[in-house]
C-alpha positions, 0 to 999 in steps of 0.5 A: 049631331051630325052636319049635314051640308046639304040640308037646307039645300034638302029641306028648301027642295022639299018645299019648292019643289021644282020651283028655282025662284021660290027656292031662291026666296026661300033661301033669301029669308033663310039668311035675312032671318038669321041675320036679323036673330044675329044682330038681335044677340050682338045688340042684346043687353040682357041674358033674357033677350041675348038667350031669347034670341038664340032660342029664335036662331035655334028654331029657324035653323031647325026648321031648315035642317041647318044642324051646325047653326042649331049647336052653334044657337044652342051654345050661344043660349049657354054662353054668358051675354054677349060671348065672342066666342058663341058669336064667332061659331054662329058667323062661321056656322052661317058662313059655311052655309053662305047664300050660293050667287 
C-alpha cells in the first residue's frame, strides 16, 4: 500500500472544511487516540488485548487515511506480545505524521 503523507491532512480537510479549529480538533483526537491504542499494546499482557489493541490503531489510522500506521498496526497484529520491533515501526509511523505546532 502506498503512503501518502498528506492523507490525514486530506481526510481531516474533507471533514472540517474551512473550519481551522475543528481540524485542529480533529487532528488533536487524531493523536490522543492513537496514543492511547499505543499505550494500551505496551501494557497488554495477553496476545488478545495486545492484537485487540492493534486492531483498534488499525481502524483509527483507516478511517483517517494514515496507511503507514495502518501496516505498522497490522504487523503489530502479527507480531508476538509485545514485540519491540512492531512498537518502534508504530512510534515512527506516528512520528513522521507528528502533530504540526
Amino acid at each position: 500500500m502506498a503512503y501518502d503523507p498528506g492523507a490525514l491532512e486530506a481526510a481531516l480537510a474533507a471533514v472540517a472544511g474551512s473550519a481551522p479549529d475543528l481540524m485542529d480538533d480533529l487532528r488533536a483526537a487524531f493523536f490522543d487516540s492513537a496514543s492511547a491504542h499505543v499505550t494500551a499494546m505496551r501494557a497488554a499482557d495477553t496476545v488478545e488485548s495486545w492484537q485487540a489493541a492493534a486492531l483498534r490503531l488499525r481502524s483509527l489510522a483507516a478511517s483517517f487515511g494514515a496507511h503507514r500506521i495502518m501496516d505498522a498496526a497490522k504487523f503489530a497484529h502479527d507480531a508476538p506480545l509485545c514485540d519491540p520491533k512492531a512498537l518502534t515501526r508504530i512510534d515512527r509511523s506516528l512520528s513522521s505524521l507528528s502533530m504540526p505546532v
